[in-house]
N, C-alpha and C positions, 0 to 999 in steps of 0.2 A: 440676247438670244443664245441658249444652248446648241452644240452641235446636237446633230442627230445620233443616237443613241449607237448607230448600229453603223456611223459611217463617222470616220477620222481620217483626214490624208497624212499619206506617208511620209517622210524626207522629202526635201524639191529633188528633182529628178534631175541630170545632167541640162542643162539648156545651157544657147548661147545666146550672143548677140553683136548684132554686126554695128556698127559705130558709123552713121552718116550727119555729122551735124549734130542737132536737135531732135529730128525723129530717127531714133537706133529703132535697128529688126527684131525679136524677139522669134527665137527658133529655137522651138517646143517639139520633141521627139516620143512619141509614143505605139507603144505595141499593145495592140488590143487585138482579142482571141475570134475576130468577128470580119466576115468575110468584103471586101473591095465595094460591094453591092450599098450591103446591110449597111455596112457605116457611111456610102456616100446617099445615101437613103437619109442618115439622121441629122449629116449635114445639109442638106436644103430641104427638107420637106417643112415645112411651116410648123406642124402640128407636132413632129417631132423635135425640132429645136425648142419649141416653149419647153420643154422636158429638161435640160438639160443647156444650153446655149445662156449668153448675158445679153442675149437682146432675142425681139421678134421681127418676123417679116408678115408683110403683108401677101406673099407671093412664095414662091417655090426659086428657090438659088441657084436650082438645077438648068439653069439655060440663061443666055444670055442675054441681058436685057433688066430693065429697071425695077427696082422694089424698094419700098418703104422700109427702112429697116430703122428699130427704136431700139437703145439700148437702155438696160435697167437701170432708175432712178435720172434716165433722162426723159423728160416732156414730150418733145417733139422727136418726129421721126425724122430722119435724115436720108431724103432720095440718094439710093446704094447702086451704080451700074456693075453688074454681074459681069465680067469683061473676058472670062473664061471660062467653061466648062464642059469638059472632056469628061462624060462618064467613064467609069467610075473612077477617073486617075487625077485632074487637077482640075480645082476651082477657085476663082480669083474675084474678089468684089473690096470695094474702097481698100484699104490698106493690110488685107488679108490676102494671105494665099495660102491652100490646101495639098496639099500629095499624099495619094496613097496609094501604097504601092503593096500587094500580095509577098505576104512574108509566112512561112512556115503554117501555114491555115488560116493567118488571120490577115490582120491588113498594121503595115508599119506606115503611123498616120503622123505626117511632117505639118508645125504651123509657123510660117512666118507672119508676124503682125509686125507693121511700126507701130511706133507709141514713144510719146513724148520720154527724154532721158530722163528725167526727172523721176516720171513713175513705172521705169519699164520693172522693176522687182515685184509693185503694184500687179502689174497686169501679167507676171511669171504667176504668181502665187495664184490670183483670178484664173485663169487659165487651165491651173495645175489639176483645182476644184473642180471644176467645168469639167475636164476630160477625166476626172472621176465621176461624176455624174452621168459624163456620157456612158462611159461602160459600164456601167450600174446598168443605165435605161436601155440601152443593147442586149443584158444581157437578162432583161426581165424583172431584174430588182429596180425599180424605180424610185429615186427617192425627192424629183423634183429640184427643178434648178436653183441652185444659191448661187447669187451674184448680186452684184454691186456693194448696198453698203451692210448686206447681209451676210455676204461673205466676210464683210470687215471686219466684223464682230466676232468672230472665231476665233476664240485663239491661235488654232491651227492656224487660221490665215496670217496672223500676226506671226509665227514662228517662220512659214513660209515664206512670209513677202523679208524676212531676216537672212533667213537661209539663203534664198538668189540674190538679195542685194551681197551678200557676202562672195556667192561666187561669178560673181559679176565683177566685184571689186569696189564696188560703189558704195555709197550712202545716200540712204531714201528716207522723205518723209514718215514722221507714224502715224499711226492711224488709232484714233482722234487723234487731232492733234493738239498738241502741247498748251497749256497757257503761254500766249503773247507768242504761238506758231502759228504762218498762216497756211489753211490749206492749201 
């Protein structure tokens, strides 16, 4: 698969991550030109996460209480309890949390995820994609969501998921991987 012609991501962006065990947090920081509302609009409404997002719901995120939520190139959905949701400031479901907080016109949009240490540069670089997608689709240029093993195939995602593991300090699987690696 080719990237899209008219969309390439940038550098990985400053993120960090917090060190518990096995599942570290992944804290993703981004500034999008797009108001508290409108983006807590694209994080739960169903029809606009397909746009943009690595998984769907069956339901709206927006409240609290249970949804199907499937992530791409997995089968089965996996029942998600919505455990928080404060319009338009924080929302919390399985190993996600959201903030967004009104910054200079727009919204400065915080993600923590856990995710196994193994692939958290994995799911910096996934992530990175995504929240370019997302403000592409916010801001009228839509270009549809790349995620999973679609993402992987990018090179960019390949420079990406290099670039965080590096500032992370780690070493991560490639993607494909290796003769006689196992994914």
């Amino acid at each position: 698969m080719t990237e899209p012609e008219l969309y390439v991501p940038g550098p990985a962006n400053l993120a960090r991550v917090q060190k518990e065990g096995d599942k570290w947090t992944l804290i993703l920081v981004r500034e999008l030109r797009h108001s508290p509302e409108k983006v807590w609009q694209a994080l739960t409404d169903p029809a606009q996460l397909r746009e943009w997002a690595p998984f769907v719901t069956d339901g709206s995120l927006g409240a609290v209480g249970t949804v199907n939520l499937t992530w791409v190139g997995k089968p089965a959905p996996i029942e998600t309890k919505v455990t928080r949701a404060e319009v338009p400031k924080t929302l919390e479901y399985g190993d996600m949390r959201w903030q967004l907080e009104a910054s200079g016109g727009g919204t400065r949009l915080t993600l923590w995820h856990k995710i196994d240490r193994r692939f958290i540069a994995w799911g910096a670089a996934g992530w990175h994609i995504s929240l370019d997608v997302l403000e592409r689709s916010l801001a009228g240029n839509p270009i549809g969501a790349i995620a999973g093993v679609d993402a992987m195939k990018f090179a960019s995602w390949q420079r990406l998921r290099a670039e965080y593991a590096q500032q992370f300090g780690i070493e991560t699987p490639n993607w494909p991987p290796q003769e006689g690696q196992k994914s």
